[in-house]
C-alpha positions as CSV (number, residue, x, y, z in Angstrom):
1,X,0.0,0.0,0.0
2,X,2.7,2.6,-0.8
3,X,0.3,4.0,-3.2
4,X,-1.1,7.5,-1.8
5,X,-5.0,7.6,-2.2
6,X,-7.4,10.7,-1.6
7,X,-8.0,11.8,2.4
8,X,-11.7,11.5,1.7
9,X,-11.2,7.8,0.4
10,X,-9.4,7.2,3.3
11,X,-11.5,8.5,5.6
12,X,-14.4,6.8,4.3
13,X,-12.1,3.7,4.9
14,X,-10.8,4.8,7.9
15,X,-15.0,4.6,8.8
16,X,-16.1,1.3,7.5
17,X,-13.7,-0.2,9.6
18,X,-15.2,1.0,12.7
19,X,-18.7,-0.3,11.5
20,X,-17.8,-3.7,10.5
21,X,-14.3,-4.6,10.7
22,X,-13.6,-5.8,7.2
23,X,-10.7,-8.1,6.0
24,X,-9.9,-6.1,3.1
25,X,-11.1,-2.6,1.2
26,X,-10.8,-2.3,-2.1
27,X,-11.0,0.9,-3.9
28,X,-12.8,-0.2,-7.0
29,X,-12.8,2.8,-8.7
30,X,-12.8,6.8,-8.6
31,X,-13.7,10.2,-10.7
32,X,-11.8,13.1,-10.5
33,X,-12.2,16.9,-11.7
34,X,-9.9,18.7,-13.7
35,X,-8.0,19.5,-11.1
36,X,-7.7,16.2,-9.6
37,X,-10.3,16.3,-7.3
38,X,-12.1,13.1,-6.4
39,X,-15.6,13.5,-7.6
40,X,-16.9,10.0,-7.2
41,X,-15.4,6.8,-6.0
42,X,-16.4,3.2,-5.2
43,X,-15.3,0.7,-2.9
44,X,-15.6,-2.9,-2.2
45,X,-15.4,-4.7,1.9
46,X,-15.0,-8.1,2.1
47,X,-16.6,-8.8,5.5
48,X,-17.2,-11.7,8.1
49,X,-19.6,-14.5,6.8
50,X,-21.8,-13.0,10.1
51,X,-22.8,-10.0,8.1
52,X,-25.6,-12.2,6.2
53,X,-27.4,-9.0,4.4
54,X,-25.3,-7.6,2.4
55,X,-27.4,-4.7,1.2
56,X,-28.2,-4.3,4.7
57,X,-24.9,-3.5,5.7
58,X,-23.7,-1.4,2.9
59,X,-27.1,1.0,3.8
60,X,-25.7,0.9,7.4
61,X,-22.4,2.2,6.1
62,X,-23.4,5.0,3.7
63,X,-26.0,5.9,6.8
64,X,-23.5,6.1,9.2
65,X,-20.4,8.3,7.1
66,X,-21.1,11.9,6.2
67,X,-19.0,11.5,2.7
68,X,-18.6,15.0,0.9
69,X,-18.6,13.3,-2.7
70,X,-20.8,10.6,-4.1
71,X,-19.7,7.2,-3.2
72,X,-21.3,3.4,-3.4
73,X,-20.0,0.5,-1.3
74,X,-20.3,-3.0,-1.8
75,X,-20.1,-5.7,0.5
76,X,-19.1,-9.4,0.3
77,X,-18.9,-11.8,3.3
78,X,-15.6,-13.4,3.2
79,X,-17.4,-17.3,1.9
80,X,-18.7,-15.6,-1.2
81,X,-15.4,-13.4,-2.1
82,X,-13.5,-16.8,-2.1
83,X,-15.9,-18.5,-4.2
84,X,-15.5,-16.1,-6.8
85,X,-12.5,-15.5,-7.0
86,X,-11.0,-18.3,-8.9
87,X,-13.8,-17.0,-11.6
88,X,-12.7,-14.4,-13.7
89,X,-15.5,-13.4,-15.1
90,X,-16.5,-12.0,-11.5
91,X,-17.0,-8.8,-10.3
92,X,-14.7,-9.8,-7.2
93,X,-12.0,-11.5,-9.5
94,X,-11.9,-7.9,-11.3
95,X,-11.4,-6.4,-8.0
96,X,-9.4,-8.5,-6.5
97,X,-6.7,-8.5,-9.5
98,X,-7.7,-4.4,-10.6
99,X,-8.6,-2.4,-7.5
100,X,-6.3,-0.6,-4.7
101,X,-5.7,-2.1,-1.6
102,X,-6.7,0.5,0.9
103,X,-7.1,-2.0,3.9
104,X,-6.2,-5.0,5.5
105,X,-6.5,-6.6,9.1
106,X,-3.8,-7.6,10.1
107,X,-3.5,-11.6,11.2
């Protein structure tokens, strides 16, 4: 993670890990402004298997952050990102191999 990523990504990370304690966050993707300003972005928690409502959670997390920009979160428990991730034609795959680590617990 020597990659430096946007204080408001961050801080949206820095969030989601207080709500749910992920094993990994992904930033999937992001829009910027002319100037380089982030616009938009999108990120991806890969959560334990007890988080069973995925949507539910990811409500809870854009409920609970005050994000200045636009931003969408999507949740996988940890059973399901395994499972697809020896499919490549899966959104998690794509993620997996193309998005920015901005998170992981540490073992």
């Amino acid at each position: 993670m020597n990659k430096a990523f946007d204080p408001i990504i961050m801080n949206m990370a820095d969030e989601i890990v207080k709500i749910c304690s992920p094993f990994q966050i992904f930033l999937v993707s992001q829009k910027t402004d002319r100037k380089g300003n982030v616009t938009s972005f999108k990120v991806c928690a890969v959560v334990d298997d007890s988080y069973v409502d995925h949507s539910e959670l990811e409500s809870e997390i854009l409920l609970k952050t005050d994000c200045p920009v636009p931003c969408d979160i999507i949740v996988y428990n940890i059973t399901d990102w395994n499972e697809c991730l020896d499919d490549d034609c899966t959104f998690a795959y794509r993620v997996d191999n193309e998005g920015d680590l901005l998170y992981e617990q540490k073992k």
